[in-house]
N, C-alpha and C positions, 0 to 999 in steps of 0.2 A: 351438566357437562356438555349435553347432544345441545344445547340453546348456547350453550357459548360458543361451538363451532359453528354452527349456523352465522353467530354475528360476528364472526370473526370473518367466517366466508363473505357474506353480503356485505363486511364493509372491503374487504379486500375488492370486490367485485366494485363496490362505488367510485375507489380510488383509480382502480385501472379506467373507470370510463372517465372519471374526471381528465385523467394526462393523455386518454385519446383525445378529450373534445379541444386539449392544450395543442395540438397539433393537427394540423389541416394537411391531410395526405398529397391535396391539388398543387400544395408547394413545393412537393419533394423533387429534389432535380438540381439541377445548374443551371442558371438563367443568364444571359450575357444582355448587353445593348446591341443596338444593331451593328455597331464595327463587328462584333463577333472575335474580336481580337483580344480583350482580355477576358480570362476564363480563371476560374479559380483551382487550387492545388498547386503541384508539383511545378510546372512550367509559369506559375505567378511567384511564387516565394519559396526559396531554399533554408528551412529552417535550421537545418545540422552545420550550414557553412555560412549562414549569417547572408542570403545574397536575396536581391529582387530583381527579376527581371523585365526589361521594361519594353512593352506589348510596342508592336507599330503603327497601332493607334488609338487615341482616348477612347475611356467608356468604362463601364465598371462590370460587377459579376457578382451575383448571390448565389450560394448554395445551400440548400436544407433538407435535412433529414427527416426519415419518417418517425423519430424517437427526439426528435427536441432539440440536435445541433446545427450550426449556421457556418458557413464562415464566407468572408467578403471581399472582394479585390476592386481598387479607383485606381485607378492612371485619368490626372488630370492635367489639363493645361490652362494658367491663370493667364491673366490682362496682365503685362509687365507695368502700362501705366497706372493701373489700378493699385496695384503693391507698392511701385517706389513713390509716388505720391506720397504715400503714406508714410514715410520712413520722417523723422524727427533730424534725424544728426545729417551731416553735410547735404542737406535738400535741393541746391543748387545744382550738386553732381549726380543725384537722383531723378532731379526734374531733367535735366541733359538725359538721360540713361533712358530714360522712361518714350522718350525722341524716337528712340533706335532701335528698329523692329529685332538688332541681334540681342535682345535682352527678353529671352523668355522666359519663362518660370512652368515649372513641372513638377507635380507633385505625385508620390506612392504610395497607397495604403493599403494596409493587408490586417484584417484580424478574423478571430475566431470565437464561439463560447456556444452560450445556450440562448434557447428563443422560447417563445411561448404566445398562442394567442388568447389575448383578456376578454375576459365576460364582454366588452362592450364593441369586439370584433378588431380592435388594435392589436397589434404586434407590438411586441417586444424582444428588443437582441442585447443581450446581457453577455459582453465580449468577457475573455480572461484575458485579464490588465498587462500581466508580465508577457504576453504574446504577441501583440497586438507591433508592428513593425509601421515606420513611417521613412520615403528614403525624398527628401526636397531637394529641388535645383533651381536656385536662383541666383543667376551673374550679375544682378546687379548688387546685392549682398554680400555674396560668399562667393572664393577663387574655387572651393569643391560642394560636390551636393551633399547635403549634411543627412547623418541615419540616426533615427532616435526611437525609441519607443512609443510606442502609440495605444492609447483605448480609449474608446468613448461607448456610450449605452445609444442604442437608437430607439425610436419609436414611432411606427408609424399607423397614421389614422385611420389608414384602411385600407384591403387591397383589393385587386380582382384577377381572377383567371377564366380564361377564356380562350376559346380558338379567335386567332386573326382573321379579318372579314378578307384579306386580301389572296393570302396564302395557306388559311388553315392552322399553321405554326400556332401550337400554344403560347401566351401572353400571359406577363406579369406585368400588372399596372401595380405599382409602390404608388401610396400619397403619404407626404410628411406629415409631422407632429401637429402642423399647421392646417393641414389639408390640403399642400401643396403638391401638383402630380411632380412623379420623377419622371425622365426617360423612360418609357416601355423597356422590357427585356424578353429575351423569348428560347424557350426552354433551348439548352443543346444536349444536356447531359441527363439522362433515367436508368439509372442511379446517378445521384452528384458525384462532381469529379470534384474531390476533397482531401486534405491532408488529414492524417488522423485527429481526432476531436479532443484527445487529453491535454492536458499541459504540455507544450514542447519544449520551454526555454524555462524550467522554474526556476526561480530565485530563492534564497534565503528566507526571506519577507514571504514569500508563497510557502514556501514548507512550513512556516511557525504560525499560518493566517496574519501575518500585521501586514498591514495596508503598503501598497507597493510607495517608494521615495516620490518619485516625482509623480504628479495629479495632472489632469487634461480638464480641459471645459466640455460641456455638452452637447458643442455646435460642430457643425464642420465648417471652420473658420480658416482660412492660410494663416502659417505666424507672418509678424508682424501688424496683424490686425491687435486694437488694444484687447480682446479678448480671445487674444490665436494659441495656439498649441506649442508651450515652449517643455522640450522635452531632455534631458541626460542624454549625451552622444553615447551612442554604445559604441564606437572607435576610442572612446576613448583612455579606456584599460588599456586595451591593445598597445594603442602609444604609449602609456606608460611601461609597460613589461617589454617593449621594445631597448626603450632606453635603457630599462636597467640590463639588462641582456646588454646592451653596448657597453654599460659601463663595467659587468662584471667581466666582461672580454677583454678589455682595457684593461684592468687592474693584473688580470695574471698572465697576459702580456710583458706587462712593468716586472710581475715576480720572476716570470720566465728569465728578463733579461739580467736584473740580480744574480739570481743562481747562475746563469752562464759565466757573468764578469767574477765572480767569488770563485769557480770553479780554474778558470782561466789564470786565476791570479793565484792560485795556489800550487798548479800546475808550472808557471811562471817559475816559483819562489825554491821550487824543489829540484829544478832542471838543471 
């Protein structure tokens, strides 16, 4: 019995150091681009009211925990001619569009989950699907910016921290999947400044484990690329139960005004 607590101890003891060596303490924090303008949490995405809000200047923001959680924030701005190029149906009116510096395009992304670093010193960021929020603006497209659901896995080849040669300010060098560098970022927040890490928006599909309706690609592509991010409007329940709210108002309206002329008419008939 004393040999099986023993191994029971020493493995519990293996596992705790294996999920510390899963997490790299030197990332703990909030990290932004040098705008310093988007940050992650509360003042990036309002989860209970469906809102994002959008920074006053591009750049992105990672946040990680010292127990394994991540979450993300991009405010970009695309090439207008780059995208309407691209578009298949009336090209002509695209190719014009694409002319005209009032045609830009801006994109929002917000997600969350778990991260972990691999034996071979890559990162990995394993979002939760049903959380994950996208809000696009493109006028040469679409008359509103469209809001859909958003996840993708990332992975990155390797990173580094370090004090800044200029200012001292801790640094976060990202390289992509590829071994491409990203933008530097440089700590603002110890603790991160983060929404809570559980599930905030479950679904159906999340409560039972079946795989959420609509799927994303791996890349971070804009849509209308052929392998872009075509996502379910989440406005668009809203507009439905709008309508029906309209038409169930309508209807007993009409009963309202029956029962008046019935009442009126019988009042009539007796006078």
């Amino acid at each position: 019995m004393l040999l099986n607590i023993n191994s029971l101890v020493l493995c519990g003891g293996a596992l705790a150091s294996l999920v510390i060596a899963q997490v790299d303490p030197l990332l703990t924090g909030t990290w932004t681009t040098k705008s310093r303008k988007v940050l992650t949490g509360p003042g990036f995405y309002d989860p209970v009211n469906e809102k994002m809000f959008e920074p006053p200047l591009t750049g992105f923001s990672y946040s990680f925990t010292d127990d394994g959680f991540y979450e993300v924030a991009y405010y970009r701005a695309a090439s207008n001619r780059t995208f309407c190029m691209t578009q298949s149906d009336e090209r002509a009116l695209t190719e014009a569009s694409a002319a005209q510096p009032g045609c830009p395009k801006g994109i929002i992304q917000w997600q969350h989950g778990k991260f972990r670093k691999a034996s071979n010193g890559s990162l990995v960021l394993n979002p939760i699907a049903v959380d994950g929020r996208q809000l696009m603006s493109d006028p040469c497209a679409y008359s509103n910016a469209v809001y859909t659901r958003y996840h993708q896995q990332e992975i990155f080849k390797h990173y580094e921290v370090f004090p800044n040669p200029y200012d001292k300010a801790q640094r976060l060098n990202l390289y992509g999947w590829d071994g491409a560098p990203m933008n530097p970022m440089y700590l603002a927040y110890k603790p991160p400044q983060m929404l809570p890490t559980q599930t905030l928006n479950p679904t159906s599909a999340a409560a039972t484990g079946a795989p959420p309706s609509s799927t994303n690609k791996s890349k971070r592509d804009l849509p209308g690329d052929d392998d872009g991010l075509v996502q379910e409007a989440l406005n668009r329940k809203a507009l439905l139960k709008q309508k029906q709210r309209q038409s169930t108002d309508l209807d007993r309206f009409w009963w309202f005004g029956v029962g008046v002329t019935a009442v009126g008419g019988i009042a009539y008939f007796y006078s």
